[in-house]
DRENVEX-460404 format. One line per field, with one value per atom (N, C-alpha, C): residue number from 1; residue in one letter; x, y, z. Coordinates in steps of 0.2 Angstrom, whole numbers. Atoms other than C-alpha are relative to their C-alpha. Last residue first. Layout:
# residues N
i: (NUM, ...) .
aa: (a, ...) .
x: (X, ...) .
y: (Y, ...) .
z: (Z, ...) .
# end
This chain:
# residues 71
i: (71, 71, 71, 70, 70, 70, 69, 69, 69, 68, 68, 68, 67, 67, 67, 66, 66, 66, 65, 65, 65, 64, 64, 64, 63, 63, 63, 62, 62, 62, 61, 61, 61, 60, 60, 60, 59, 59, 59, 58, 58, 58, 57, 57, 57, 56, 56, 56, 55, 55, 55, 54, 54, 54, 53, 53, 53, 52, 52, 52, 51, 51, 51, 50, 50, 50, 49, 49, 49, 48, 48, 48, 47, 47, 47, 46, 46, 46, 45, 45, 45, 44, 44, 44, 43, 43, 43, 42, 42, 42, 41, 41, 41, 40, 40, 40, 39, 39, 39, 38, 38, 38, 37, 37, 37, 36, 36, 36, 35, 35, 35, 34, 34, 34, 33, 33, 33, 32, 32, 32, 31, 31, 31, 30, 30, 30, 29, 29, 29, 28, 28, 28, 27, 27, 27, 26, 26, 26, 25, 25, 25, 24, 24, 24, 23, 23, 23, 22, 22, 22, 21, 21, 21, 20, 20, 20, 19, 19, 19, 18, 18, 18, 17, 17, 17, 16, 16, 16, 15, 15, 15, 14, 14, 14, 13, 13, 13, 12, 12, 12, 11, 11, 11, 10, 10, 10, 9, 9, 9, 8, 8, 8, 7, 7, 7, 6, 6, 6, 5, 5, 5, 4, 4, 4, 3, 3, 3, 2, 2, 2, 1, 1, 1) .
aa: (x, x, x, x, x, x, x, x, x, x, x, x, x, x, x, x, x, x, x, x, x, x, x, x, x, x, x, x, x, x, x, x, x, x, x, x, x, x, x, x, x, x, x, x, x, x, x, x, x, x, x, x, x, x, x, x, x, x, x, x, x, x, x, x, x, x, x, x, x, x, x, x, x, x, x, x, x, x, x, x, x, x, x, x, x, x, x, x, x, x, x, x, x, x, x, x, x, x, x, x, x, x, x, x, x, x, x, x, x, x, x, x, x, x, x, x, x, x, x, x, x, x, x, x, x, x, x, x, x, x, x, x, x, x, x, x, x, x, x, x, x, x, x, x, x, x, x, x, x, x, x, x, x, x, x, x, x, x, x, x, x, x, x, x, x, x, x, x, x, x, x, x, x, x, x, x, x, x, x, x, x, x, x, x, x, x, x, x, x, x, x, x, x, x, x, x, x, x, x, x, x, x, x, x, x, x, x, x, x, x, x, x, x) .
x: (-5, 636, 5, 1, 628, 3, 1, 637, -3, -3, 634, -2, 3, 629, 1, 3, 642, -5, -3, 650, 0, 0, 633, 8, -5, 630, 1, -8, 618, 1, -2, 601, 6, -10, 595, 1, -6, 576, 8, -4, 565, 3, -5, 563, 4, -7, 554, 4, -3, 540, 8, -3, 536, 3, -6, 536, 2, -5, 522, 6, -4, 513, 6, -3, 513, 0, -4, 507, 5, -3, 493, 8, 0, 485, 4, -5, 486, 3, 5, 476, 9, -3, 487, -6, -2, 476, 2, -1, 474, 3, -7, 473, 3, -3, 458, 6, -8, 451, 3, -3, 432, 8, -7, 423, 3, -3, 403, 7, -6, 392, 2, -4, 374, 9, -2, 369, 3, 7, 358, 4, 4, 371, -3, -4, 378, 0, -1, 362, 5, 7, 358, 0, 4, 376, -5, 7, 382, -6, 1, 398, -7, -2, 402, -3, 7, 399, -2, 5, 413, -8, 4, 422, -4, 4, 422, -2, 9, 422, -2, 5, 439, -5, 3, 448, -7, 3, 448, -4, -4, 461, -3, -7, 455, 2, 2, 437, 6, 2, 442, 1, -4, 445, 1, 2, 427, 7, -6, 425, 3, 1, 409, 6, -6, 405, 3, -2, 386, 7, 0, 380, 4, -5, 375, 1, 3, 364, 7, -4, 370, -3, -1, 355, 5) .
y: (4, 506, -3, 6, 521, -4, 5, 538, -7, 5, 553, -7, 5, 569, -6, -2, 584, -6, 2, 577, 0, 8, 578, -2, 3, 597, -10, 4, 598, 0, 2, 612, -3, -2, 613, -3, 6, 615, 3, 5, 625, -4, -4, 640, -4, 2, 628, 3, 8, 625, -1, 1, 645, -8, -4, 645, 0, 4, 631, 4, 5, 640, -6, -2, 655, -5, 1, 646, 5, 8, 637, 3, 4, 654, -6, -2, 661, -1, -2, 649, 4, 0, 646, 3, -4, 644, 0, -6, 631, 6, -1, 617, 7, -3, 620, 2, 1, 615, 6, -2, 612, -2, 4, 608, 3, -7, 608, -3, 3, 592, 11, -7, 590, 0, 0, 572, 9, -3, 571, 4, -9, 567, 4, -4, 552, 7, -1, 544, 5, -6, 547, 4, 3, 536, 6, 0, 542, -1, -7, 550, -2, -5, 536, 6, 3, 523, 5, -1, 531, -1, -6, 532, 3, -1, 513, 8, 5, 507, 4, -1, 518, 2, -6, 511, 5, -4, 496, 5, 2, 483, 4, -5, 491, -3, -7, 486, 2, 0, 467, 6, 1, 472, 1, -6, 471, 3, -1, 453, 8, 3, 449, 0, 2, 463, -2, 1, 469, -5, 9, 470, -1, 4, 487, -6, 3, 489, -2, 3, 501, -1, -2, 506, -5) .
z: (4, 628, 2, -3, 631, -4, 3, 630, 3, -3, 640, -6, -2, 629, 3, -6, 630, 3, -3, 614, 6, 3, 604, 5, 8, 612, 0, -2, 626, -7, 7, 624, 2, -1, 641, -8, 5, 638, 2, -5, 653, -4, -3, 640, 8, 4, 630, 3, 1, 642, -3, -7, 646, 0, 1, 624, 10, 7, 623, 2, -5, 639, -4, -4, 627, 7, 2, 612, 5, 4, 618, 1, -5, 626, 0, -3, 611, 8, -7, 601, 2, -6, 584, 4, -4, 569, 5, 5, 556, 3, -2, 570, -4, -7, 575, -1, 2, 554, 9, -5, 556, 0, -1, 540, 8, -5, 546, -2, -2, 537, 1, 1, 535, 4, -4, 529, 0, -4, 515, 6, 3, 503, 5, -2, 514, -1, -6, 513, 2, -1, 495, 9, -4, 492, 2, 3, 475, 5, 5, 480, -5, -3, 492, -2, -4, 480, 6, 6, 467, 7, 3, 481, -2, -8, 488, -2, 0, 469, 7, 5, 466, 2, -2, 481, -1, 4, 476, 2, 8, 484, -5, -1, 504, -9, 4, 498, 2, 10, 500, -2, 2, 520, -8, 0, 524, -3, -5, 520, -1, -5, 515, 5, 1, 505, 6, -5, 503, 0, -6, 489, 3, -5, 482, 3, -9, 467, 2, -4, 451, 8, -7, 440, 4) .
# end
């Protein structure tokens, strides 16, 4: 049986990845835990993308020799 010990500098685990997953996917605690994926972004809201499109139609598009130079 593999015992956890505690890692004095937390950091350390960023050089082996691995070990953190491996330990992750054994932990009884995180098993137990109820989890929900939740993906918002996946679909447009319609309401989002109708004040998105009232916002772009106040853009002035300038050409590259229209722009003011600094300098």
């Amino acid at each position: 049986m593999h015992s956890v010990q505690p890692v004095a500098n937390p950091f350390a685990l960023l050089l082996n990845p691995e070990a953190v997953v491996a330990e992750m996917e054994r932990s009884e605690r995180l098993n137990r835990l109820s989890s929900r994926i939740c993906r918002p972004l996946d679909r447009p809201h319609p309401a989002d993308t109708s004040e998105s499109q009232a916002n772009d139609s106040n853009l002035v598009m300038l050409d590259s020799e229209d722009s003011p130079r600094i300098g």
